[in-house]
N, C-alpha and C positions, 0 to 999 in steps of 0.2 A: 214506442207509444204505449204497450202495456204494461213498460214500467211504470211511466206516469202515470196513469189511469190508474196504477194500482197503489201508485204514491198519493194521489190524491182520494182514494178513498179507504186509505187509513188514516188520515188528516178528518174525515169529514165522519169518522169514528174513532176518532182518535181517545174521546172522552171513554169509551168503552174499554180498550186495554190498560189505561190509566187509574180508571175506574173500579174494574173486575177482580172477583177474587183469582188473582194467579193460581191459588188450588183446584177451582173448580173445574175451570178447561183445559184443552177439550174434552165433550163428555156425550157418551151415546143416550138418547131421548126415544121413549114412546109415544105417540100421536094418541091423547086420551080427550074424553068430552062432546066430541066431536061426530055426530049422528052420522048415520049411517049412510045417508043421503047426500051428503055434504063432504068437505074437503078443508084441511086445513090450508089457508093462502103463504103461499112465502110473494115477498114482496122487495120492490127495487130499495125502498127504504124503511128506517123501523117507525110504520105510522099507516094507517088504515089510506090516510091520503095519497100513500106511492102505489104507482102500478105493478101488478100483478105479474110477476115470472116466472109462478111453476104450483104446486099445489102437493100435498102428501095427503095419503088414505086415511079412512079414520084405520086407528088402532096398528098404523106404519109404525114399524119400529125399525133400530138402526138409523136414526136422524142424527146426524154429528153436530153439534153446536159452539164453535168456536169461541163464542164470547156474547155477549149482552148489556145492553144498554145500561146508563148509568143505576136505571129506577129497575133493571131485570124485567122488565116488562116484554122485550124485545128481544129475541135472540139469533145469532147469525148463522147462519146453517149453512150447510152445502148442500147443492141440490145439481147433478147433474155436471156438466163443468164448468158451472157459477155458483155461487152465494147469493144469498137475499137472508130477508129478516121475517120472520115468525114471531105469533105472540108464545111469549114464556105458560099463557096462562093454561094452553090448551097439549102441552110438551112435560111430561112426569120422567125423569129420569131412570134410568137404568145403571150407569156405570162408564167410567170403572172408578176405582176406589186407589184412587193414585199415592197412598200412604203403602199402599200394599206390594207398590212396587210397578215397571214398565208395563204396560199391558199388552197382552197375547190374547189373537192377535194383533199384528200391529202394519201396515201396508207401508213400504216407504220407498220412494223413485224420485229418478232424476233425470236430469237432459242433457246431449251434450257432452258426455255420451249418453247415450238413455239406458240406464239401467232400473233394477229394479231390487227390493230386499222384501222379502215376505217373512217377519218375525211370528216362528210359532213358539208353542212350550218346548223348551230343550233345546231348540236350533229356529233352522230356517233355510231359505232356498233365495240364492243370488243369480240372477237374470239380467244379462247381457246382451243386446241385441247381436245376432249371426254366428251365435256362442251357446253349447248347452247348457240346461240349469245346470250349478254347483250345491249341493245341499253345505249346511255349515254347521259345526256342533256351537253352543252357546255356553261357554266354558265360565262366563262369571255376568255377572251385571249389577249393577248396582246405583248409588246416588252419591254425591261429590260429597266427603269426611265434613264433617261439620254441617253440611248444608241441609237446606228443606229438597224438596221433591219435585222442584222445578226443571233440573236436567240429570241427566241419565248419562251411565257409559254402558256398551258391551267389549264382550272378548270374544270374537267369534273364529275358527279354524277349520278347514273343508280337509284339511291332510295336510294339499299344497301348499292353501292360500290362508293367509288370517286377514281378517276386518277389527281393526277396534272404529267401535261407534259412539259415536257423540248426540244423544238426543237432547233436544231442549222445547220446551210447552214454549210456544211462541208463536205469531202470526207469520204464516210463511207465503210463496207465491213459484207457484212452479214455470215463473214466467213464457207459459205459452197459452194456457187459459184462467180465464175469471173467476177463481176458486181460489177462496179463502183456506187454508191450511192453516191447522192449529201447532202444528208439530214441527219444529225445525230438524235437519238431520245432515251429519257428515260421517262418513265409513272411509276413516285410512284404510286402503288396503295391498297386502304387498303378497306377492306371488313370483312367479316364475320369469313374469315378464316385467319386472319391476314394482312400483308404489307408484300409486294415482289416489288423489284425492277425491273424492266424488260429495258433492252439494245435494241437497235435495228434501224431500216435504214430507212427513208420512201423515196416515189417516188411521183413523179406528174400524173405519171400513170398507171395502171395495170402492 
């Protein structure tokens, strides 16, 4: 059921990914304009007529924006473990500057097994349910010979265990809640106890 639900509402934004500049997202936003008193609305859809499902502070920053309406007027956020849509007009950007390379850092998990990768500068820390953290060194990263900066590899090695990682900017779904993910993510990883392929979504922020 929340595959369809989330099949049908990228259908019913579909003009937005089609739309959008692939460069720009996902991209972290500060809540600017917006008095003191007051609350920016994120909304069920992009349009003052949808209801109402969550709210950001003025001058909130860390607002993650996966994409935007054809005219940018609207942009899609995550808020909690849903999305809704915000006006672009009241959202100034912050970063990051994805010519510059993956950004750190960078949160990415998965289900099923549920694990987890926490990308910092240099490395990172691999989180396995009933398992202790692995730290990992980050031996290379880069963008596909030829290509723009749409997806990403790493080279990651704990001593044991290596990860190479497959990032790509894209609309993801961590099929278990209503959260729009701008980041797709796959970590071969092979160790002691063999290669598991692991699926899964990152964010720019907790």
């Amino acid at each position: 059921m929340k595959q369809l639900l989330f099949s049908l509402s990228l259908i019913l934004w579909g003009a937005v990914a089609s739309a959008q500049d692939i460069h720009d997202y996902p991209a972290l936003y500060r809540v600017t304009g917006v008095a003191a008193t007051d609350v920016l609305n994120v909304r069920s859809g992009p349009g003052v007529e949808h209801q109402i499902i969550g709210a950001f502070n003025p001058g909130q920053t860390g607002v993650e924006v996966v994409g935007t309406t054809q005219d940018r007027r609207w942009g899609r956020v995550i808020i909690g473990e849903t999305s809704g849509w915000s006006s672009m007009r009241y959202l100034t950007r912050t970063g990051p500057n994805w010519n510059a390379g993956l950004p750190a850092p960078l949160y990415c998990a998965g289900t099923e097994p549920f694990w987890s990768y926490d990308r910092l500068i240099g490395g990172g820390n691999f989180n396995r349910m009933g398992e202790p953290q692995e730290p990992f060194a980050e031996l290379w990263s880069g963008t596909p010979a030829g290509r723009g900066t749409q997806s990403f590899g790493l080279v990651l090695d704990s001593g044991t265990t290596t990860m190479t990682g497959f990032i790509r900017r894209g609309i993801c779904s961590d099929g278990m809640s209503d959260r729009d993910y701008g980041i797709v993510a796959q970590f071969l990883r092979r160790g002691p106890n063999g290669t598991v392929l692991l699926d899964g979504c990152c964010r720019l922020t907790r």
